[in-house]
Kinemage of the C-alpha trace (Angstrom):
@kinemage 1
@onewidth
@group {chain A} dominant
@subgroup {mainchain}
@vectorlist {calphas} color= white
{ca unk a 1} P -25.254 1.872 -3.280
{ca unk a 2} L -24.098 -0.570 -5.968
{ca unk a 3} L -21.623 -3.731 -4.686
{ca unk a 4} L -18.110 -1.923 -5.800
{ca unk a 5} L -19.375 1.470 -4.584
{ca unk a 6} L -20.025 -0.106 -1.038
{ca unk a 7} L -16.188 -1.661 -1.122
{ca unk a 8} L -14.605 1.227 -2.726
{ca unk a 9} L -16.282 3.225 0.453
{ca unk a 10} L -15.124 0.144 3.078
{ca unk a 11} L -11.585 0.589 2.429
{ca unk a 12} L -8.782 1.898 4.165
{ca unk a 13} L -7.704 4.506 2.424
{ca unk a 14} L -4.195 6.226 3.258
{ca unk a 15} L -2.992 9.347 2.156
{ca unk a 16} L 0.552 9.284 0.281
{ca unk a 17} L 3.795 10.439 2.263
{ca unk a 18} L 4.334 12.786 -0.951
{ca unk a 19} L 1.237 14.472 -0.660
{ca unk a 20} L 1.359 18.265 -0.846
{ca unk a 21} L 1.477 19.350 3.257
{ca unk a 22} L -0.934 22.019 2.000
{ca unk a 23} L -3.258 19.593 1.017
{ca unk a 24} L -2.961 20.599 -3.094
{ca unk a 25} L -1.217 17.029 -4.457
{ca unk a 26} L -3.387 14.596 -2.720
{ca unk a 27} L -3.279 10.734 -3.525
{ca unk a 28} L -5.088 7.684 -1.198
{ca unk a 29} L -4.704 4.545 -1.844
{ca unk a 30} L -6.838 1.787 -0.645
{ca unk a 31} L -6.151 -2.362 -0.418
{ca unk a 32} L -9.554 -3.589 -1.989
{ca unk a 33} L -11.618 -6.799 -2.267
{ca unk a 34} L -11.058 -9.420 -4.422
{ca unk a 35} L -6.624 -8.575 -4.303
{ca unk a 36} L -7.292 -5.518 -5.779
{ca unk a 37} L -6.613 -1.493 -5.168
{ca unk a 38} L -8.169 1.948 -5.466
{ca unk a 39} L -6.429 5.244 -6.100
{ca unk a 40} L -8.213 8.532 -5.459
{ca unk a 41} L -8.035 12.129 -5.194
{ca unk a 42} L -8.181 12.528 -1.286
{ca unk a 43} L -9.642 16.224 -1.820
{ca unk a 44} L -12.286 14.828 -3.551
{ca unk a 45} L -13.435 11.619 -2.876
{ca unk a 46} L -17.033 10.890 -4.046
{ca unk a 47} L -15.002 11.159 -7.669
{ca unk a 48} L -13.993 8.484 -9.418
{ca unk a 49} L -11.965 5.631 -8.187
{ca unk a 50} L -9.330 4.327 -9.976
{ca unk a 51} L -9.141 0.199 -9.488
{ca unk a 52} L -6.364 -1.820 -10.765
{ca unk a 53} L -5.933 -5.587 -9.861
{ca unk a 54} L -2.852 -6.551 -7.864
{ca unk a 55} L -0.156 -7.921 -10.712
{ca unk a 56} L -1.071 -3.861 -12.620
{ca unk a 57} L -0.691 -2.713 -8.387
{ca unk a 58} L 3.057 -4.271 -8.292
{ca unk a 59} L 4.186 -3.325 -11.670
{ca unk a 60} L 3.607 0.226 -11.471
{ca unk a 61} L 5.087 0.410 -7.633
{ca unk a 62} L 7.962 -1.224 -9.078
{ca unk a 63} L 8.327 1.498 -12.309
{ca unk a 64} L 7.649 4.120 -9.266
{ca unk a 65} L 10.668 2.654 -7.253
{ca unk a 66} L 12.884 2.323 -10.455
{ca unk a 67} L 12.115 5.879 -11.118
Protein backbone atom coordinates (compact mmCIF):
# COMPACT_ATOMS: atom_id res chain seq x y z
CA UNK A 1 0.00 0.00 0.00
CA UNK A 2 1.59 3.24 -1.22
CA UNK A 3 2.13 6.27 1.66
CA UNK A 4 -1.25 8.36 0.63
CA UNK A 5 -3.21 5.11 0.14
CA UNK A 6 -2.29 4.06 3.82
CA UNK A 7 -3.56 7.79 5.10
CA UNK A 8 -6.42 8.05 2.83
CA UNK A 9 -7.44 4.47 4.57
CA UNK A 10 -6.38 5.94 8.37
CA UNK A 11 -8.85 8.59 8.30
CA UNK A 12 -11.94 9.29 9.89
CA UNK A 13 -14.25 9.39 7.51
CA UNK A 14 -17.93 10.74 8.27
CA UNK A 15 -20.82 10.40 6.28
CA UNK A 16 -22.68 13.82 5.31
CA UNK A 17 -25.98 14.83 7.27
CA UNK A 18 -27.47 15.25 3.56
CA UNK A 19 -26.81 11.92 2.55
CA UNK A 20 -29.68 10.06 0.91
CA UNK A 21 -31.34 7.93 4.19
CA UNK A 22 -31.56 5.20 1.54
CA UNK A 23 -28.08 5.17 1.16
CA UNK A 24 -28.24 6.48 -2.87
CA UNK A 25 -26.43 10.24 -2.34
CA UNK A 26 -23.56 9.24 -0.25
CA UNK A 27 -20.59 11.71 0.57
CA UNK A 28 -17.60 11.07 3.51
CA UNK A 29 -15.38 13.30 4.25
CA UNK A 30 -12.19 12.71 6.00
CA UNK A 31 -9.58 15.35 7.97
CA UNK A 32 -6.19 14.10 6.38
CA UNK A 33 -2.43 14.40 7.00
CA UNK A 34 -0.42 17.08 6.20
CA UNK A 35 -3.90 19.88 6.84
CA UNK A 36 -5.48 18.33 4.18
CA UNK A 37 -9.03 16.43 3.27
CA UNK A 38 -10.55 13.55 1.35
CA UNK A 39 -14.00 13.33 -0.19
CA UNK A 40 -15.43 9.98 -1.26
CA UNK A 41 -18.28 8.08 -2.40
CA UNK A 42 -19.23 6.20 0.92
CA UNK A 43 -20.95 3.35 -1.30
CA UNK A 44 -17.89 2.82 -2.82
CA UNK A 45 -14.89 3.41 -1.18
CA UNK A 46 -11.83 1.59 -2.64
CA UNK A 47 -12.64 4.40 -5.60
CA UNK A 48 -10.96 7.28 -5.92
CA UNK A 49 -10.36 9.83 -3.29
CA UNK A 50 -10.73 13.20 -3.87
CA UNK A 51 -7.86 15.36 -1.77
CA UNK A 52 -7.89 19.02 -1.57
CA UNK A 53 -5.52 21.00 0.81
CA UNK A 54 -7.15 23.02 3.58
CA UNK A 55 -7.31 26.89 2.10
CA UNK A 56 -9.39 24.79 -1.40
CA UNK A 57 -11.29 22.78 2.02
CA UNK A 58 -12.54 26.37 3.45
CA UNK A 59 -13.33 28.04 0.27
CA UNK A 60 -15.65 25.63 -1.07
CA UNK A 61 -17.45 25.10 2.60
CA UNK A 62 -17.80 28.70 2.50
CA UNK A 63 -19.45 28.79 -1.40
CA UNK A 64 -21.55 25.67 0.16
CA UNK A 65 -22.76 27.91 3.14
CA UNK A 66 -23.33 31.01 0.83
CA UNK A 67 -25.36 28.79 -1.32
Amino acid sequence: MEKDDAERASGQWRKSSFSGSDGSNCVEVARLARGRYGVRDSKDAARAVVVVGAAEWVAFLDHVKAC
